[in-house]
Backbone as JSON, one array per atom type, in Angstrom:
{
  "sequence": "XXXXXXXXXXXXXXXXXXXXXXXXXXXXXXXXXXXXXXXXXXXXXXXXXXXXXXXXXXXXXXXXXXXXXXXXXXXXXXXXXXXXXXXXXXXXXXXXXXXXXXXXXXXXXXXXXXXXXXXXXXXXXXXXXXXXXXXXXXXXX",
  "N": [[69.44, -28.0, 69.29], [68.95, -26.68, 65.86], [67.77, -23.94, 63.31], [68.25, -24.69, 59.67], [68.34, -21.49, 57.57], [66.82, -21.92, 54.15], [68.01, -20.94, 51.17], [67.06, -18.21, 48.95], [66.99, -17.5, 46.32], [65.92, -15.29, 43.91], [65.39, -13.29, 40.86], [64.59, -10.01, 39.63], [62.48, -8.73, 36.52], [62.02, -5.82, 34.83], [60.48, -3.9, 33.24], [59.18, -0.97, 31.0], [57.67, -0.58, 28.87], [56.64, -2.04, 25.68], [57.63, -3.97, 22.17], [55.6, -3.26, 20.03], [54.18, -2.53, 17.4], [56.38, -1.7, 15.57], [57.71, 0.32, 13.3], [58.64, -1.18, 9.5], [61.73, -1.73, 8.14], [62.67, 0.73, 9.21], [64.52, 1.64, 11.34], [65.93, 0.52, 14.71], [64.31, -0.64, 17.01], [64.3, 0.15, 20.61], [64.17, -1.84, 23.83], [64.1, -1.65, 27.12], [65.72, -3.12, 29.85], [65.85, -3.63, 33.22], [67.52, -5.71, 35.14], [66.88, -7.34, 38.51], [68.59, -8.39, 41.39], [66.39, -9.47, 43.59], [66.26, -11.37, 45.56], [67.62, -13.54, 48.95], [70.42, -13.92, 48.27], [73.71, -14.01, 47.19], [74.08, -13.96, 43.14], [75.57, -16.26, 40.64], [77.32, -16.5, 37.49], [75.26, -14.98, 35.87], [73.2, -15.65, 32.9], [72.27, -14.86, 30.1], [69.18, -15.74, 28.07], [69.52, -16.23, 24.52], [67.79, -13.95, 22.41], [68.02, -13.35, 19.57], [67.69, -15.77, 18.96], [65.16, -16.38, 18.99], [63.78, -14.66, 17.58], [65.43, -13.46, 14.55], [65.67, -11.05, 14.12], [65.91, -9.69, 16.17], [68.09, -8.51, 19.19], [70.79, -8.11, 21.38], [71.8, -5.27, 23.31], [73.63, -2.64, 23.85], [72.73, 0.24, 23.97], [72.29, 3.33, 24.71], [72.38, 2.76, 27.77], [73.2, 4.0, 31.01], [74.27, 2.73, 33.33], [74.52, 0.03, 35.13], [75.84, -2.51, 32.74], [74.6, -5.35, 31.85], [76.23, -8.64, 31.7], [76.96, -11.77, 30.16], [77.87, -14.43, 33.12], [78.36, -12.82, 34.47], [78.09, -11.51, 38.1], [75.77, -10.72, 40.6], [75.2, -9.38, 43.32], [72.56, -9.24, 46.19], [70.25, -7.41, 45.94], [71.38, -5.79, 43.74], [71.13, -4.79, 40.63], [71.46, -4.42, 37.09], [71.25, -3.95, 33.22], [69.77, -4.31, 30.23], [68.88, -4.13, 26.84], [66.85, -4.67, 24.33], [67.0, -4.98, 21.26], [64.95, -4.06, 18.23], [64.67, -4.68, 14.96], [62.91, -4.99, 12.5], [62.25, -6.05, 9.27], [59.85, -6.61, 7.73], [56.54, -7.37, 8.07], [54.92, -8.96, 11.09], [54.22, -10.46, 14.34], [54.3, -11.36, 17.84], [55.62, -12.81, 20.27], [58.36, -12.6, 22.83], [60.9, -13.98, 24.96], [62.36, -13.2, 28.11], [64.66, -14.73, 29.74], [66.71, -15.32, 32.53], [69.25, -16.95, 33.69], [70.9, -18.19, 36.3], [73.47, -19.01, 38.88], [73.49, -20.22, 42.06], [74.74, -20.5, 45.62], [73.75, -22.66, 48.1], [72.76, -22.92, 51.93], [74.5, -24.97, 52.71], [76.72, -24.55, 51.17], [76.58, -25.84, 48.85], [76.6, -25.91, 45.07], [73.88, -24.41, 43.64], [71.51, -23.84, 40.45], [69.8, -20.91, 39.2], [66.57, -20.76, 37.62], [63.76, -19.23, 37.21], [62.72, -16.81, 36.67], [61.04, -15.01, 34.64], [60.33, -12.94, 31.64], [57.82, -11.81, 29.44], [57.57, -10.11, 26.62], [55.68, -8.68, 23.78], [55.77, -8.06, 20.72], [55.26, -6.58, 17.84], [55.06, -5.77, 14.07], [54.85, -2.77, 11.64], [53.82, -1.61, 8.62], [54.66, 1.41, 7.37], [53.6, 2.14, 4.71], [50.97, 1.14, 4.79], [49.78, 2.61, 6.47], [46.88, 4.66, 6.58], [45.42, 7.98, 7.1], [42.59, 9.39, 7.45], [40.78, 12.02, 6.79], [39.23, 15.2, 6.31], [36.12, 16.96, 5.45], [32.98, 15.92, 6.61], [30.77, 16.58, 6.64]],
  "CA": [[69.18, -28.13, 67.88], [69.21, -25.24, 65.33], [67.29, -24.68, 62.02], [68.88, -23.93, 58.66], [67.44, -21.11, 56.93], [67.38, -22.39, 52.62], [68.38, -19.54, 50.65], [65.77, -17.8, 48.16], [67.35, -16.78, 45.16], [64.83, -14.27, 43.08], [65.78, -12.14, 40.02], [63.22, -9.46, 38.9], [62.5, -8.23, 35.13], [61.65, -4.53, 34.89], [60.02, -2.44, 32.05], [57.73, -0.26, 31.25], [57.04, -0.61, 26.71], [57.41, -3.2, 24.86], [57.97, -3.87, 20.96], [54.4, -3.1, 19.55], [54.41, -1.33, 16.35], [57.46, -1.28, 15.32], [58.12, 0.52, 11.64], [59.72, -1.81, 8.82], [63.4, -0.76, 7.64], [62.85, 2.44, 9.81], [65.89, 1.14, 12.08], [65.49, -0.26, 15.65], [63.24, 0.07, 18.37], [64.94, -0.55, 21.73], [63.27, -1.93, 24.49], [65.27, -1.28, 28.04], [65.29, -3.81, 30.74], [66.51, -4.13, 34.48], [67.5, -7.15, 36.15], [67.2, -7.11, 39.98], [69.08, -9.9, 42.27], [65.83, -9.44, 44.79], [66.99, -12.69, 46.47], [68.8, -13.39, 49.64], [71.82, -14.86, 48.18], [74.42, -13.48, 45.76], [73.98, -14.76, 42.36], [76.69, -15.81, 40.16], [77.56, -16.65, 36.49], [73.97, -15.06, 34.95], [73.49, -16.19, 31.9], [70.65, -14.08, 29.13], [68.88, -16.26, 27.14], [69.3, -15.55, 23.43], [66.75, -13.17, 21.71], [68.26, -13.58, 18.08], [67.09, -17.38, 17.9], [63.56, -16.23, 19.03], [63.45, -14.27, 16.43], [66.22, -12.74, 14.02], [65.1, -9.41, 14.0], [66.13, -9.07, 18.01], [69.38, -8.77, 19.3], [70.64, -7.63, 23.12], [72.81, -4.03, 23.25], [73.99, -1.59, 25.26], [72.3, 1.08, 23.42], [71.22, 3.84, 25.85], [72.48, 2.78, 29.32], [73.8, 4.77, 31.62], [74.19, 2.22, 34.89], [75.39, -1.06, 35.02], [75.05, -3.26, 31.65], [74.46, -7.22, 32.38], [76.83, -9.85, 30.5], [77.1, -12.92, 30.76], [78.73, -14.34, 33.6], [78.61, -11.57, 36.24], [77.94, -11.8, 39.72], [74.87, -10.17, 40.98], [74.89, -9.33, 45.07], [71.74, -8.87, 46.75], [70.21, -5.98, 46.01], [72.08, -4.66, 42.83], [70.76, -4.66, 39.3], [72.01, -4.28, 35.78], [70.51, -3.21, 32.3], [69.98, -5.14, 28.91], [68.23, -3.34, 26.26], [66.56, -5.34, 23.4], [66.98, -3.89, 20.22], [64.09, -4.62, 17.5], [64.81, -4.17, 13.56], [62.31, -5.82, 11.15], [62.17, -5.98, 7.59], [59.01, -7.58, 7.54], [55.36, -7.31, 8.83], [55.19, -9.88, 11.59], [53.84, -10.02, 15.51], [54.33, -12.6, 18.48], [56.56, -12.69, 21.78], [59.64, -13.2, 23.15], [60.83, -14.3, 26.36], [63.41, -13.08, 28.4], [64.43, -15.79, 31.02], [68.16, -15.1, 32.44], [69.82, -17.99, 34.64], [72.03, -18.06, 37.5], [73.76, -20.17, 39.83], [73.75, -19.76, 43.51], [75.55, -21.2, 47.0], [72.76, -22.74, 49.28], [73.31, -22.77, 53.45], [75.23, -25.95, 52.7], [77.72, -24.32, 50.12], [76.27, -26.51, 47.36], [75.93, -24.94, 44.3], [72.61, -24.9, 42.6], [70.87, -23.39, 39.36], [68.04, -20.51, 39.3], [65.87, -20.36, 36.42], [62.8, -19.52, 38.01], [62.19, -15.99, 36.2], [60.85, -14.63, 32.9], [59.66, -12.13, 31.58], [57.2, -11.99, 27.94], [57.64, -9.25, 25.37], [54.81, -8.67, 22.85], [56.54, -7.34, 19.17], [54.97, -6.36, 16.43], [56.15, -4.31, 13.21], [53.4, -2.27, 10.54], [54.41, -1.09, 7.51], [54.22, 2.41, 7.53], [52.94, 2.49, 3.98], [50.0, 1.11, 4.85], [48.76, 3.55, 7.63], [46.18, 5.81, 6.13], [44.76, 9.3, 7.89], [41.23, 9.48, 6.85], [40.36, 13.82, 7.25], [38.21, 15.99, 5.64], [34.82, 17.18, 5.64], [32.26, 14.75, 6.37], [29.17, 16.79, 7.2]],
  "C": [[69.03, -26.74, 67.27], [68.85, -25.35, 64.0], [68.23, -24.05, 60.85], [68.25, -23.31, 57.81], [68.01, -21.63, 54.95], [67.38, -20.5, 52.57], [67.43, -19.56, 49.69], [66.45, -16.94, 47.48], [66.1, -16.42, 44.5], [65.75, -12.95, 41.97], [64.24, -11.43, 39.3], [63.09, -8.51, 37.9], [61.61, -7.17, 35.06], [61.78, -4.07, 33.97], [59.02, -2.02, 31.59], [57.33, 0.15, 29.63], [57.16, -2.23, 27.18], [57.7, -3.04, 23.41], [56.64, -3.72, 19.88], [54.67, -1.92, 18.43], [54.86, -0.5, 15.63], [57.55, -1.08, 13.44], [58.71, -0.39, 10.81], [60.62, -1.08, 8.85], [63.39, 0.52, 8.24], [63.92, 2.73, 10.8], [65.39, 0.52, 13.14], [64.91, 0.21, 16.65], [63.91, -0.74, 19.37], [64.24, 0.07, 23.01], [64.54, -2.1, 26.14], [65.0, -1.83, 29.0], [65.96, -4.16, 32.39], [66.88, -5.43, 35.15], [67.9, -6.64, 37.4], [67.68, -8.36, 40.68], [67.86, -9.22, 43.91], [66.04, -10.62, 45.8], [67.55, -12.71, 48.26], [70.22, -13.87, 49.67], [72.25, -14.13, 47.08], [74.01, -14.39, 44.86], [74.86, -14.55, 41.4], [76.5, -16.35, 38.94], [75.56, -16.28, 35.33], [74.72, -15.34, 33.86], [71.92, -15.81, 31.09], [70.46, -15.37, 28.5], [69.11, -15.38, 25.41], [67.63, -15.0, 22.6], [66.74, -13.7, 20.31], [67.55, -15.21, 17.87], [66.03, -17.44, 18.42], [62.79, -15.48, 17.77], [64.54, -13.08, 15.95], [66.45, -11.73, 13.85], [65.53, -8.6, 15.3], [67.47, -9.4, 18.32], [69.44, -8.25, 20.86], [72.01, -6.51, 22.52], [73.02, -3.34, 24.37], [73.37, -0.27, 25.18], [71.68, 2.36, 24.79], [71.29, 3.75, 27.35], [73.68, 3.41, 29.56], [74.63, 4.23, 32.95], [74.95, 0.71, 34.29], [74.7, -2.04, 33.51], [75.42, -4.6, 32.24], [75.25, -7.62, 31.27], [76.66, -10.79, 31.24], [78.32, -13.49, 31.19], [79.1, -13.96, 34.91], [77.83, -12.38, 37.23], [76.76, -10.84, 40.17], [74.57, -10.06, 42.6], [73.54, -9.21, 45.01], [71.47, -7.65, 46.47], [70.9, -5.12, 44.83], [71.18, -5.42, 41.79], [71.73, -4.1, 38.13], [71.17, -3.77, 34.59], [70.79, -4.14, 31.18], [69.15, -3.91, 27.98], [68.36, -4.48, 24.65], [66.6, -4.51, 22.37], [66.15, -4.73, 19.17], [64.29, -4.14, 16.3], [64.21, -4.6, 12.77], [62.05, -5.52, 9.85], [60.91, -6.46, 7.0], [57.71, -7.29, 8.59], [54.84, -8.47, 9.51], [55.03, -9.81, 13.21], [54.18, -11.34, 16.18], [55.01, -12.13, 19.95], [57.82, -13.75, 22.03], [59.8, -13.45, 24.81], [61.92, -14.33, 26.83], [63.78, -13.69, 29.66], [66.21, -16.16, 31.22], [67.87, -16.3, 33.55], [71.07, -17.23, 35.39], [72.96, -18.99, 38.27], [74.0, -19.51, 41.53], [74.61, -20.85, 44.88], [74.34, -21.65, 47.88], [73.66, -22.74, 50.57], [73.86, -23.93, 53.37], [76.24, -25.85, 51.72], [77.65, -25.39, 48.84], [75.72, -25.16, 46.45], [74.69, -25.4, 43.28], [72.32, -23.75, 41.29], [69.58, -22.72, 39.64], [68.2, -20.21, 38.07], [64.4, -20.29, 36.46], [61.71, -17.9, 37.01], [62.17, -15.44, 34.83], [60.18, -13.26, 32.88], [59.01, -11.79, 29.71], [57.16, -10.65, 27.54], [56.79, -9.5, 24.4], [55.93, -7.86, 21.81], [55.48, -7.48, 18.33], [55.97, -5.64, 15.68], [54.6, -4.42, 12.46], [54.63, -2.08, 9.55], [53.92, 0.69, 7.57], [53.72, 3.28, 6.52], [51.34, 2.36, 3.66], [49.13, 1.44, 5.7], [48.11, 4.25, 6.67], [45.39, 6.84, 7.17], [43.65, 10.12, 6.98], [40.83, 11.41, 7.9], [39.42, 14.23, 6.48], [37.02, 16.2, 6.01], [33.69, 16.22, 5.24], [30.92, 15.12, 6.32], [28.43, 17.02, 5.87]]
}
């Protein structure tokens, strides 16, 4: 007899900001994100969730990378990673979170194909207005 090991698909969401405090109309703040296939199984057709219908103000770019950019679609081996980069533009004074939760599909040890959607990752956003910062100085003594 002989056992079959299952396969353990894992993707892991890497960054180090987020969208906190972002200027109105001052243009976009972009937030820069890794995806890792930590898994032991290739993973194939990812698939981003949309940003824009979390909130209109967010979009996904390429802005800024240097390494591999993620679409949707690709193939992810073991062990490689890609790059998204959120881009934040608001017109409007307004805070909350987003949630970035890419899909996959994988091959189990029985060449069935299954569905991972197992990982996320939450984004805090804000925006200020940057007319209403004030810098309180002077002599107080």
């Amino acid at each position: 007899s002989y056992t079959v090991l299952s396969k353990n698909p894992n993707i892991s969401l890497i960054t180090n900001r987020n969208l906190s405090n972002t200027i109105i109309n001052q243009g976009p703040n972009f937030l820069p994100i890794q995806i890792i296939n930590i898994g032991d199984v290739a993973l194939n057709n990812l698939n981003l969730n949309s940003v824009s219908q979390q909130d209109s103000d967010m979009r996904y770019t390429n802005y800024g990378i240097s390494g591999s950019v993620c679409s949707n679609g690709q193939s992810l081996n073991i062990g490689e990673s890609c790059m998204i980069v959120v881009s934040y533009t608001p017109t409007t004074i307004k805070s909350g979170d987003i949630n970035i939760a890419p899909t996959a599909q994988y091959y189990d040890q029985l060449g069935n194909q299954l569905s991972y959607a197992k990982s996320s990752l939450k984004i805090n956003y804000s925006s200020i207005n940057l007319n209403t910062l004030f810098i309180l100085g002077g002599d107080y003594g």
